[in-house]
The first five atom37 places (N, CA, C, CB, O) and aatype in JSON, in Angstrom:
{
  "aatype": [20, 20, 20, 20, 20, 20, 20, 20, 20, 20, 20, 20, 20, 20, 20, 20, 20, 20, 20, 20, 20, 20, 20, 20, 20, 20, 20, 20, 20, 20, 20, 20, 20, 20, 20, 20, 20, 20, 20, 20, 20, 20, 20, 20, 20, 20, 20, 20, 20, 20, 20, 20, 20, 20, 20, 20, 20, 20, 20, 20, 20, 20, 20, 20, 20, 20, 20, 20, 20, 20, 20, 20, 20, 20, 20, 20, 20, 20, 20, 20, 20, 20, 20, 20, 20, 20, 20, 20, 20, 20, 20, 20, 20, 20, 20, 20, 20, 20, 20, 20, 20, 20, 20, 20, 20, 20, 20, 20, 20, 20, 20, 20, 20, 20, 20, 20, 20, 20, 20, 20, 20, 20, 20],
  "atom_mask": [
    [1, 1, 1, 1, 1],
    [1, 1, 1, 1, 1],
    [1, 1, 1, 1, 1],
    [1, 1, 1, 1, 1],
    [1, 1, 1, 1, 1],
    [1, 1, 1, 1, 1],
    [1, 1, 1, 1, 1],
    [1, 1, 1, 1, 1],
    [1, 1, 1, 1, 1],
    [1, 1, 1, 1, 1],
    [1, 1, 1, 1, 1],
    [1, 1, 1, 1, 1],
    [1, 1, 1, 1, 1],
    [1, 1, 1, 1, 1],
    [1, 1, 1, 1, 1],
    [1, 1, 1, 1, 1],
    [1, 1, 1, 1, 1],
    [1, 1, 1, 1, 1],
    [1, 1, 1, 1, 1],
    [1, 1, 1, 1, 1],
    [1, 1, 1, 1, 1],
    [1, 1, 1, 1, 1],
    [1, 1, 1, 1, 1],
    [1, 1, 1, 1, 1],
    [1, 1, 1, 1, 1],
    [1, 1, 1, 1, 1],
    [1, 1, 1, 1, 1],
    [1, 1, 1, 1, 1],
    [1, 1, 1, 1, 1],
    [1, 1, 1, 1, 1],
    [1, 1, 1, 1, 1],
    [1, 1, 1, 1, 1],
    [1, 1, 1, 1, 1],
    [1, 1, 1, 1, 1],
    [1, 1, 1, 1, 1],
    [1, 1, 1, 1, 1],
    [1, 1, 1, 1, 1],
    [1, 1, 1, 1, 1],
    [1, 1, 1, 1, 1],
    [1, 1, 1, 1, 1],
    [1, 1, 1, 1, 1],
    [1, 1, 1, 1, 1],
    [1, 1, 1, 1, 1],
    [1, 1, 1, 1, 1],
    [1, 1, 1, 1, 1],
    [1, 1, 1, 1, 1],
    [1, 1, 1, 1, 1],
    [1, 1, 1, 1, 1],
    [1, 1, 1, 1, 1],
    [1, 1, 1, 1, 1],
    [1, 1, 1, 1, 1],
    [1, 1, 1, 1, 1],
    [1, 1, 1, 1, 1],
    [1, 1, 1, 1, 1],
    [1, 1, 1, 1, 1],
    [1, 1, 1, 1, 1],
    [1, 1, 1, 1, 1],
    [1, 1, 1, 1, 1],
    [1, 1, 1, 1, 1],
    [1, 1, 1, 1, 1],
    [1, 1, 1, 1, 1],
    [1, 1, 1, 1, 1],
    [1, 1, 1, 1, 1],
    [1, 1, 1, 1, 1],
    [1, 1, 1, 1, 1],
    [1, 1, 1, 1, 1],
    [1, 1, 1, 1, 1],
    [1, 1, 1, 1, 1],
    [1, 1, 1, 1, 1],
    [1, 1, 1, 1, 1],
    [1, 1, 1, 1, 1],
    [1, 1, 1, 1, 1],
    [1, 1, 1, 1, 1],
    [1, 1, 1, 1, 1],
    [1, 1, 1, 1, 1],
    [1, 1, 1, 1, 1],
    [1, 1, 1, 1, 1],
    [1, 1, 1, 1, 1],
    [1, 1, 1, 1, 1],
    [1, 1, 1, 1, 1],
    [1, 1, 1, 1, 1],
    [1, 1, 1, 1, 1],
    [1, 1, 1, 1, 1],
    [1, 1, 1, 1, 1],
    [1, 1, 1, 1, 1],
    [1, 1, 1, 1, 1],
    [1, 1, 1, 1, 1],
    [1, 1, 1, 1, 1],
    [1, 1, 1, 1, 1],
    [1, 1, 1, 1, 1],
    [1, 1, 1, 1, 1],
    [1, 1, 1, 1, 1],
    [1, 1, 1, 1, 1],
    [1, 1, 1, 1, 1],
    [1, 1, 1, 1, 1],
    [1, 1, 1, 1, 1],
    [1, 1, 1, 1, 1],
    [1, 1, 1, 1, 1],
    [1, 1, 1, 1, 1],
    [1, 1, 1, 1, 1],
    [1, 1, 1, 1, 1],
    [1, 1, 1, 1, 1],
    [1, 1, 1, 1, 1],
    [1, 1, 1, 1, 1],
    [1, 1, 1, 1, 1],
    [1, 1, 1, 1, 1],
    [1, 1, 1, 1, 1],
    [1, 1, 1, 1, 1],
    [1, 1, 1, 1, 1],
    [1, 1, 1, 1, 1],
    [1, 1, 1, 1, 1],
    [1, 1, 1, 1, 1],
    [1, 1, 1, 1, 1],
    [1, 1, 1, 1, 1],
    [1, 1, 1, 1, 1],
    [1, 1, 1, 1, 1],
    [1, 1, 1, 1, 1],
    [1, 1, 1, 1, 1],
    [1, 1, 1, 1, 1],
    [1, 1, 1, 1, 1],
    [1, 1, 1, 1, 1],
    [1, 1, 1, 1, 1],
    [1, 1, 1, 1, 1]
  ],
  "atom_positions": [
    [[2.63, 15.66, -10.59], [3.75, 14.74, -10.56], [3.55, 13.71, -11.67], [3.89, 14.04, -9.16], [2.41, 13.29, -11.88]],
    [[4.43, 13.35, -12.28], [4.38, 12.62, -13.48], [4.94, 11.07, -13.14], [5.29, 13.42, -14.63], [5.9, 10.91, -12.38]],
    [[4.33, 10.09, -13.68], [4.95, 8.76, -13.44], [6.75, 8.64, -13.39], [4.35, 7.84, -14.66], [7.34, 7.68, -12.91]],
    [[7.23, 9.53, -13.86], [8.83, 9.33, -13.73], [9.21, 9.75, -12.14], [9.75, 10.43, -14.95], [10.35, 10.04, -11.78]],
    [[7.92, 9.73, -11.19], [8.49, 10.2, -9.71], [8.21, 8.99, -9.01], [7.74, 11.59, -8.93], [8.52, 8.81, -7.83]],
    [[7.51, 8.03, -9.84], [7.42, 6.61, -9.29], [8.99, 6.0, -8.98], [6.6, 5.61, -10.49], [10.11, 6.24, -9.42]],
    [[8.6, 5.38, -8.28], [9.98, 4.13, -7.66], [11.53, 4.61, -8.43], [9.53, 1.97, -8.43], [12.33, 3.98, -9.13]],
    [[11.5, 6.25, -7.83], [12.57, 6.59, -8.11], [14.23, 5.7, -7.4], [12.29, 7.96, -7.77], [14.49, 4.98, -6.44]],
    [[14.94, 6.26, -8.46], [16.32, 5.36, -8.45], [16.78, 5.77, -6.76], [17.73, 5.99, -9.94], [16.25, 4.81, -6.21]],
    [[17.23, 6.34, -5.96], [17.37, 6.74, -4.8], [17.13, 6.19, -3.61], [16.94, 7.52, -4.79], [17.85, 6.12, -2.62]],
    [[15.56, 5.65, -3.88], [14.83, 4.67, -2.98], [15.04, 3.44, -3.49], [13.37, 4.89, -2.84], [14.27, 2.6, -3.04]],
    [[15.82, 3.06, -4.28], [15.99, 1.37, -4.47], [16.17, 0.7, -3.74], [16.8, 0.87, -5.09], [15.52, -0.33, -3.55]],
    [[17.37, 1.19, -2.9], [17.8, 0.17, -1.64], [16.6, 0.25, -0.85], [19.21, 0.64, -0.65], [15.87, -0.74, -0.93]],
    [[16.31, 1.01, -0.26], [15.05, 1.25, 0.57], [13.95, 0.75, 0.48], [14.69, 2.26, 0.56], [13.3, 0.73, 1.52]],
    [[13.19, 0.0, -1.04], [12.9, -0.4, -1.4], [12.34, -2.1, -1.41], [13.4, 0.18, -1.76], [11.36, -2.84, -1.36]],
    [[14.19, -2.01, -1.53], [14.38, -3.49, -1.87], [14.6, -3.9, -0.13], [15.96, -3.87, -3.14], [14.01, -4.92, 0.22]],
    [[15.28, -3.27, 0.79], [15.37, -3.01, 2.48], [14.01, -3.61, 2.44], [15.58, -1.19, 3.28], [13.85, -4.81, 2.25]],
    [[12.97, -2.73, 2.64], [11.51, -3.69, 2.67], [10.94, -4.22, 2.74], [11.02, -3.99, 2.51], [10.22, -4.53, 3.69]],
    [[11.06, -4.77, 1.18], [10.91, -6.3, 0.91], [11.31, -7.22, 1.45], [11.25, -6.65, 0.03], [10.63, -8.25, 1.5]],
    [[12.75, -7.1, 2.1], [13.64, -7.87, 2.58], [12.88, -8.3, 4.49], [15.29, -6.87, 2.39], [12.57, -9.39, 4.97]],
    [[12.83, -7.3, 4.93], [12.22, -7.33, 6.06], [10.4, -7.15, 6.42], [12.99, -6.39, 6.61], [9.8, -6.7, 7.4]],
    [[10.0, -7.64, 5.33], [8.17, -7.81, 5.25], [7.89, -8.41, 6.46], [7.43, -8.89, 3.94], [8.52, -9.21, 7.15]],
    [[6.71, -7.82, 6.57], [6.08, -7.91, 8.15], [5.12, -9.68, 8.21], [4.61, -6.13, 8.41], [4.85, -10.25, 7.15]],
    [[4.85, -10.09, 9.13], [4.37, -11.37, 8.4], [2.38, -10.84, 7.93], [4.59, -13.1, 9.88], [1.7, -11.56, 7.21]],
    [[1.96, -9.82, 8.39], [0.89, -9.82, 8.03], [1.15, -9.28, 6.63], [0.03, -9.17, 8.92], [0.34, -9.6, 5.77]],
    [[2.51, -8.24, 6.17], [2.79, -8.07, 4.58], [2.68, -9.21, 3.94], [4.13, -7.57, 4.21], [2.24, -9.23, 2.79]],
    [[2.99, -10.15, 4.48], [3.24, -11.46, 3.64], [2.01, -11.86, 3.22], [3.93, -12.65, 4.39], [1.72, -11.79, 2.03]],
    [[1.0, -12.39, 4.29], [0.07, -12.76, 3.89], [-0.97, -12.08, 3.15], [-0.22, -13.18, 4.65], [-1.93, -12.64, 2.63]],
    [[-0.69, -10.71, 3.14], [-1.62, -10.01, 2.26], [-1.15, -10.06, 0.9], [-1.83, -8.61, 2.65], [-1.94, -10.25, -0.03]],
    [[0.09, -9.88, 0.72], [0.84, -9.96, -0.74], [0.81, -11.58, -0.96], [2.66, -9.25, -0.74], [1.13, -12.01, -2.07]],
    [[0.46, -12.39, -0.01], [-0.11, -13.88, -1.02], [-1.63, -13.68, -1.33], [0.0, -15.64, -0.03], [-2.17, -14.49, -2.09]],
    [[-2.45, -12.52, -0.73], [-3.49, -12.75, -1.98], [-3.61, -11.73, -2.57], [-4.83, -13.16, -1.75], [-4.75, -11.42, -2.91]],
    [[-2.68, -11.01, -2.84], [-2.84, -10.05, -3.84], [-1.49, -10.2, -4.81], [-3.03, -8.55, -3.16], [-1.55, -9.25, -5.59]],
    [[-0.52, -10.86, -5.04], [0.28, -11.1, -6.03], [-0.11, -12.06, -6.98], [1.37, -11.38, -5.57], [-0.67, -13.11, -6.69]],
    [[0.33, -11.52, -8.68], [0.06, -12.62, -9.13], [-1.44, -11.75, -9.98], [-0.05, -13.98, -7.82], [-2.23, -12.54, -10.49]],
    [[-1.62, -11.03, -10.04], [-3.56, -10.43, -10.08], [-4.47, -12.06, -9.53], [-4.33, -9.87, -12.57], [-5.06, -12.91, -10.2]],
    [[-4.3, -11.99, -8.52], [-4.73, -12.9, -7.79], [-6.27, -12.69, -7.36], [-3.83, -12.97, -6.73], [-7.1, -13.59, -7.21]],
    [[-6.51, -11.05, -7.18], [-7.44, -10.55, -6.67], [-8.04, -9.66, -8.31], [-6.9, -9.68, -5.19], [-7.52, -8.77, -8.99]],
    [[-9.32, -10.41, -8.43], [-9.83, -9.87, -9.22], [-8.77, -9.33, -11.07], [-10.36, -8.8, -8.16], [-9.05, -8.52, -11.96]],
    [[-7.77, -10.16, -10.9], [-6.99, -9.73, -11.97], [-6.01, -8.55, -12.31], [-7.72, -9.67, -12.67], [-5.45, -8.24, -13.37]],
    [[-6.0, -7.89, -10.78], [-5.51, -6.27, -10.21], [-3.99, -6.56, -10.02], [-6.33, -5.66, -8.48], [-3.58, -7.49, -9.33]],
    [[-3.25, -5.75, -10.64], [-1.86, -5.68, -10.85], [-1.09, -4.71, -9.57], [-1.65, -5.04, -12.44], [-0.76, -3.52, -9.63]],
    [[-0.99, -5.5, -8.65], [-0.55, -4.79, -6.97], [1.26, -5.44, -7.09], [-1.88, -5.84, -5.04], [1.79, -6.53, -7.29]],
    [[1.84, -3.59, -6.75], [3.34, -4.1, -6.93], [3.47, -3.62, -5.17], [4.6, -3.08, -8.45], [2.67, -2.93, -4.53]],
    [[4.68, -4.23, -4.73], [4.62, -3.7, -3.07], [6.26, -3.35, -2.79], [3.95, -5.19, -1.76], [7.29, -3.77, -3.31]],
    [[5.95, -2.29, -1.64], [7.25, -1.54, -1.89], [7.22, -0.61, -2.8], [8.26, -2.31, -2.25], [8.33, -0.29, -3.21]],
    [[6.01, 0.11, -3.41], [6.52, 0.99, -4.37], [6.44, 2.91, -3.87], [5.53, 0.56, -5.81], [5.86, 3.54, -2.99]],
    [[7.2, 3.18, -4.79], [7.48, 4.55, -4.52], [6.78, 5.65, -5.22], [8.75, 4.73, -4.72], [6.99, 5.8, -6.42]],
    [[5.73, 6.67, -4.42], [5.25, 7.87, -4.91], [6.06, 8.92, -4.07], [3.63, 7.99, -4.78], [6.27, 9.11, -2.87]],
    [[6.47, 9.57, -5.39], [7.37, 10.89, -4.69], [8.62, 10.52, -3.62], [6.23, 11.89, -3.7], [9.6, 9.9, -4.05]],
    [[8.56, 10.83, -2.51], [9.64, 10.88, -1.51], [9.05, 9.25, -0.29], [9.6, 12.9, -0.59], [9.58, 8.74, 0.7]],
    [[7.84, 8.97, -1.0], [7.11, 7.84, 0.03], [6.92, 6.68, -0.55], [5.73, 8.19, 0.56], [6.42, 6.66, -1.67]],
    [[7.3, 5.45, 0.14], [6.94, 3.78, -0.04], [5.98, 3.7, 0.64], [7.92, 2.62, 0.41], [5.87, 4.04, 1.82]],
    [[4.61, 2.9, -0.6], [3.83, 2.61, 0.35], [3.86, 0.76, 0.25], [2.33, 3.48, 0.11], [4.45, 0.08, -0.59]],
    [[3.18, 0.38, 1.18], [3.34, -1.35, 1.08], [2.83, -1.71, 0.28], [2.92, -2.24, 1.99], [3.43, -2.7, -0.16]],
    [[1.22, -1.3, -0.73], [1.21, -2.61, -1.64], [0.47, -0.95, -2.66], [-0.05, -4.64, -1.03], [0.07, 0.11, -2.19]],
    [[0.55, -1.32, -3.81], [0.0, -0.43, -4.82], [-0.37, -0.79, -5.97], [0.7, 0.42, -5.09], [0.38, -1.45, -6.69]],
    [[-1.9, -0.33, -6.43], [-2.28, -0.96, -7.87], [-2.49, 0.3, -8.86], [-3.79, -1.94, -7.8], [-3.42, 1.1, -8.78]],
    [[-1.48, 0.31, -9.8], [-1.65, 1.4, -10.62], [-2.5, 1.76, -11.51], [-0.9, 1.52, -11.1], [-2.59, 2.93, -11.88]],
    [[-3.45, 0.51, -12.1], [-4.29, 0.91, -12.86], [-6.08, 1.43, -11.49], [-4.35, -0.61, -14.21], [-7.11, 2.05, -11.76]],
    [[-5.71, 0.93, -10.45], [-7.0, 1.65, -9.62], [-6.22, 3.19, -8.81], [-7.75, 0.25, -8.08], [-6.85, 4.09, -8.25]],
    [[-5.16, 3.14, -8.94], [-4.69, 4.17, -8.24], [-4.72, 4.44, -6.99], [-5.05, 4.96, -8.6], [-4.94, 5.54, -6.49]],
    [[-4.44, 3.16, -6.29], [-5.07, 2.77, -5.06], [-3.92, 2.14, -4.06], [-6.28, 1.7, -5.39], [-3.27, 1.18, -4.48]],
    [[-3.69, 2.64, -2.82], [-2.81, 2.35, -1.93], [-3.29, 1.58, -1.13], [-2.31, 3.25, -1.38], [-4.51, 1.51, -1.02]],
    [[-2.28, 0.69, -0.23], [-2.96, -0.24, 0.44], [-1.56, -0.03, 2.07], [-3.14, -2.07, -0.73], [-0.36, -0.3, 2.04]],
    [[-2.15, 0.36, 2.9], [-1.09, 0.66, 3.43], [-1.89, -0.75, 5.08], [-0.79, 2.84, 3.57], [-3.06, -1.02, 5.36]],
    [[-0.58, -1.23, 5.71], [-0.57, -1.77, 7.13], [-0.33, -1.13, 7.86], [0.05, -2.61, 7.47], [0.58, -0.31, 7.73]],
    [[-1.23, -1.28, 9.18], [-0.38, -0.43, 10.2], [-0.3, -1.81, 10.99], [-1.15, 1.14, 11.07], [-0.95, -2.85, 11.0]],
    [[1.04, -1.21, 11.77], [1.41, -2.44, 13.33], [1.46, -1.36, 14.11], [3.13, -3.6, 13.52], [1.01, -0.25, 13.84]],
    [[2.24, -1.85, 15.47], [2.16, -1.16, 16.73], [2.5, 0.57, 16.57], [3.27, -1.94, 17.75], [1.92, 1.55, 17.03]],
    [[4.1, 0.39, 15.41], [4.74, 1.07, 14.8], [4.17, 2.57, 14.99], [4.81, 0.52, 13.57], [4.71, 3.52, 15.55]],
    [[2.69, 2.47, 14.24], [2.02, 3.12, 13.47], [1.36, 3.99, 15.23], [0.94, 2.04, 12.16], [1.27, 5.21, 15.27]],
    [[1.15, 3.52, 15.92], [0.82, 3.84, 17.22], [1.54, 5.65, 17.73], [1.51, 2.4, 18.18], [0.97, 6.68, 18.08]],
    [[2.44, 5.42, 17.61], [3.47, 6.31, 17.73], [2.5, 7.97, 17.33], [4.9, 5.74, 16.53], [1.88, 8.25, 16.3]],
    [[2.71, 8.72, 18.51], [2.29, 10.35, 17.25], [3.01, 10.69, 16.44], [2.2, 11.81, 17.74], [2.41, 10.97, 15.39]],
    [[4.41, 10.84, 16.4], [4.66, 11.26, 15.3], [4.89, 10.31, 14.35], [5.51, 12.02, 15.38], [5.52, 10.88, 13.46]],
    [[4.67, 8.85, 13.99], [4.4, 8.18, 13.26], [3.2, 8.53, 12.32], [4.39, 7.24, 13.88], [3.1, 8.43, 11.1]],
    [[2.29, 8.97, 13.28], [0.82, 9.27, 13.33], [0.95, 10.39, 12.31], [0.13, 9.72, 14.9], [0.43, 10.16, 11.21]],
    [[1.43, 11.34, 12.45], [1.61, 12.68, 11.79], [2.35, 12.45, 10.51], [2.38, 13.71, 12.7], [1.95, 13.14, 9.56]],
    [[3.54, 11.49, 10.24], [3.66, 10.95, 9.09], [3.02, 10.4, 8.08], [4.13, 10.43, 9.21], [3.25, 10.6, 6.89]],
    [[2.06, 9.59, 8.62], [1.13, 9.04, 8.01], [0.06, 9.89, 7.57], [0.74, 8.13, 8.7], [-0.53, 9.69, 6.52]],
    [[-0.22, 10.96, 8.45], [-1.3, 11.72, 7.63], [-0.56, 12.34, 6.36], [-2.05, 12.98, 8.57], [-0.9, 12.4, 5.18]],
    [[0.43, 12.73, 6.93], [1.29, 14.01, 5.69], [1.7, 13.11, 4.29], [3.25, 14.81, 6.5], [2.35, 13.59, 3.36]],
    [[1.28, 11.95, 4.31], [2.04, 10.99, 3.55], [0.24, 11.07, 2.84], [3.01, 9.3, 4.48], [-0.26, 11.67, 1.89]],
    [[0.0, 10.64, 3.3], [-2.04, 10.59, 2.91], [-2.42, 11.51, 1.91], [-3.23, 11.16, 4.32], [-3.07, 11.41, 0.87]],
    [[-1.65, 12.71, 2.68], [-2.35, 13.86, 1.93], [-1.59, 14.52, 0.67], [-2.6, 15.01, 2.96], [-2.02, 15.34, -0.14]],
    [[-0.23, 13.84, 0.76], [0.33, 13.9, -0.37], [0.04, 13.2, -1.79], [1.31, 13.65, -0.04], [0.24, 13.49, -2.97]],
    [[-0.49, 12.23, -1.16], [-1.0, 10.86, -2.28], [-1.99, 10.9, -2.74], [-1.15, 9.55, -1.85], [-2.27, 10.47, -3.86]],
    [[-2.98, 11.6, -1.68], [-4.42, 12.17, -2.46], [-4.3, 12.89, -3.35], [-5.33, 12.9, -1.77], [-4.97, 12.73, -4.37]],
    [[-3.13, 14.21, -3.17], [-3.34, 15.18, -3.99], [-2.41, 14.69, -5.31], [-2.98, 16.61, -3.27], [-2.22, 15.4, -6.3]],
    [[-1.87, 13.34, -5.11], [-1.32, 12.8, -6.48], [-2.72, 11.94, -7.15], [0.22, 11.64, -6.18], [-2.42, 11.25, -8.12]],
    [[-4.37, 11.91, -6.69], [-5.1, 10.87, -7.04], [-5.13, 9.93, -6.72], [-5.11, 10.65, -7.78], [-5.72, 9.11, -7.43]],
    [[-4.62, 9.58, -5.66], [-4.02, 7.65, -5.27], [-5.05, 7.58, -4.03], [-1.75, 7.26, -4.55], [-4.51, 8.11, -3.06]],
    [[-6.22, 7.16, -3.76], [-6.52, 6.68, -3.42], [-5.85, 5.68, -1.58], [-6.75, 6.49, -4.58], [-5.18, 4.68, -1.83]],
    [[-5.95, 5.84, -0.79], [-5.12, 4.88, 0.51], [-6.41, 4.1, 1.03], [-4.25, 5.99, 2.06], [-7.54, 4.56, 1.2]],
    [[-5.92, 2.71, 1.26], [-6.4, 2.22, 2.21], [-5.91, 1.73, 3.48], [-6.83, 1.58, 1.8], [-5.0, 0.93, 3.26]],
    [[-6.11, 1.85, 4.59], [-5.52, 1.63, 5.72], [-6.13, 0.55, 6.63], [-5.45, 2.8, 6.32], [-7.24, 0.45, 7.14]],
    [[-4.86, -0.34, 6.68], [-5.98, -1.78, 7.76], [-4.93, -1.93, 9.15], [-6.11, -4.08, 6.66], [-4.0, -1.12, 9.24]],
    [[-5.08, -2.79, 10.01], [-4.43, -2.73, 10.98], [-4.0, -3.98, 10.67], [-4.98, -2.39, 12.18], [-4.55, -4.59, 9.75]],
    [[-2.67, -4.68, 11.57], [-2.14, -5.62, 10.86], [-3.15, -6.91, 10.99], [-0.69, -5.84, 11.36], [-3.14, -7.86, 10.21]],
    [[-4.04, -6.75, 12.15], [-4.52, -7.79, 13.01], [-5.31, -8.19, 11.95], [-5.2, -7.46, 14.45], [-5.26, -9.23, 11.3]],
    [[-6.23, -7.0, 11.84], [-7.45, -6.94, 10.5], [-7.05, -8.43, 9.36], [-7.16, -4.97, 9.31], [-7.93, -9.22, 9.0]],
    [[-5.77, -8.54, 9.0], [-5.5, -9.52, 7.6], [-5.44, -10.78, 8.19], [-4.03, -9.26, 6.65], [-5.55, -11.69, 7.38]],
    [[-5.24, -11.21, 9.73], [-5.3, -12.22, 9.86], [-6.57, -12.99, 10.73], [-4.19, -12.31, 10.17], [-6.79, -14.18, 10.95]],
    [[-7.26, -11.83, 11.08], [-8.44, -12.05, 11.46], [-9.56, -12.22, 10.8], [-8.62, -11.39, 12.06], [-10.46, -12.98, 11.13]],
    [[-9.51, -11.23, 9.48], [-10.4, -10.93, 8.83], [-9.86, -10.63, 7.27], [-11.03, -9.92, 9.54], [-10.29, -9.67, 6.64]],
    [[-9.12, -11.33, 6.85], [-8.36, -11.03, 5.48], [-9.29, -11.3, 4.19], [-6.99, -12.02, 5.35], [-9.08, -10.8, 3.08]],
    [[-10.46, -12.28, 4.57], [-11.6, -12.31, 3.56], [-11.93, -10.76, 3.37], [-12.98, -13.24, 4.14], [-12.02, -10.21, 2.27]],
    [[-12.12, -10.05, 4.81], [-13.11, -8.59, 4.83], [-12.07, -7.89, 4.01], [-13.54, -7.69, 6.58], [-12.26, -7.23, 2.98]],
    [[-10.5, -8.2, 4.85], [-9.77, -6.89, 3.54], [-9.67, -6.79, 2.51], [-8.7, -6.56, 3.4], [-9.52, -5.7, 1.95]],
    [[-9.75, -8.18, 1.78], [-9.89, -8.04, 0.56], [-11.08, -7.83, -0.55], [-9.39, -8.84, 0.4], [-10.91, -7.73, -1.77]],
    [[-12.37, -7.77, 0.18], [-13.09, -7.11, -0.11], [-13.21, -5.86, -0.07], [-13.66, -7.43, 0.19], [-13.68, -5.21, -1.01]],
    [[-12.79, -5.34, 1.03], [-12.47, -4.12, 0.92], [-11.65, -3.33, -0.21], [-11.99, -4.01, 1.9], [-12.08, -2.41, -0.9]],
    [[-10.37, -3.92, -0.23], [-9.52, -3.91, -1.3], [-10.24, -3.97, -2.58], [-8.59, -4.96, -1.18], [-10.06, -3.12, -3.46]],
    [[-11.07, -4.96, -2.71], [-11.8, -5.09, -4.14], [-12.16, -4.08, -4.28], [-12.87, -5.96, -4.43], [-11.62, -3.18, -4.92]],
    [[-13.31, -4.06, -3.61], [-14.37, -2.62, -3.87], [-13.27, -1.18, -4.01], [-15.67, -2.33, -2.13], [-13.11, -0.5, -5.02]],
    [[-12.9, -1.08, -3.23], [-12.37, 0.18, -3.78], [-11.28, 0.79, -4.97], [-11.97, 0.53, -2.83], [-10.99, 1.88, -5.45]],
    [[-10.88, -0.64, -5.13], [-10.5, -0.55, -6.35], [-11.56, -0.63, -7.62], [-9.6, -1.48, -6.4], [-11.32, 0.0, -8.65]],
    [[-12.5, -1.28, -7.5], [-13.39, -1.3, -8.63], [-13.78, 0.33, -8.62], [-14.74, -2.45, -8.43], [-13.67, 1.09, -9.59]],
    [[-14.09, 0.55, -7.77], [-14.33, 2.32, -7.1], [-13.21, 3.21, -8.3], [-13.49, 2.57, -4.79], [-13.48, 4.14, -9.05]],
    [[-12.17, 2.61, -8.13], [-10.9, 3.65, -9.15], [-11.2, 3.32, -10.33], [-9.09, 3.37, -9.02], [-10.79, 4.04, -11.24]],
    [[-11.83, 2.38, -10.58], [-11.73, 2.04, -12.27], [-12.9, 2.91, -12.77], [-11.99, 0.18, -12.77], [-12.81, 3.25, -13.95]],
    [[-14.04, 3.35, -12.07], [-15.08, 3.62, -12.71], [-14.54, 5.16, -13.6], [-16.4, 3.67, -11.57], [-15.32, 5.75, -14.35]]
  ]
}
């Protein structure tokens, strides 16, 4: 898949839908990661690989950053999420997965987390 399958035209609204309705733990994670806030890492959110939005994405680590809430609980939510995983791997992208609680409990740890594995993509 070639970068022209990024944040295709189709998913705009959907997109921009999103953004519009950010979760409040989206929020607070996209205040420390907008901006290269984190380590100087260029994280756009809302963006589109292939047929899937994931919540926050850094293109030069190739690295997904996905939330889960209750939402995510669901099986066949569950089964989305893998099929979505395994699509993104086999594009190179890297996922990370936190729970929403994780960013407000522990948002120092995610973003270490976040660091490291992005430093992980650069090597």
């Amino acid at each position: 898949m070639s970068r022209d399958d990024h944040n295709l035209k189709r998913l705009k609204r959907i997109r921009r839908d999103l953004r519009r309705r950010t979760t409040p733990a989206e929020r607070t994670l996209w205040q420390m990661l907008k901006r290269r806030q984190l380590d100087g890492l260029k994280f756009r959110r809302q963006y589109s690989v292939g047929r899937y939005v994931v919540d926050f994405f850094c293109p030069e680590a190739r690295l997904a950053v996905e939330l889960d809430g209750a939402v995510h609980d669901d099986p066949l939510r569950s089964e989305s999420d893998r099929e979505r995983e395994v699509f993104l791997r086999a594009e190179g992208i890297r996922v990370l997965r936190f729970e929403n609680r994780l960013v407000f409990e522990q948002g120092d740890l995610v973003a270490e987390a976040i660091r490291a594995a992005a430093r992980q993509g650069q090597e």
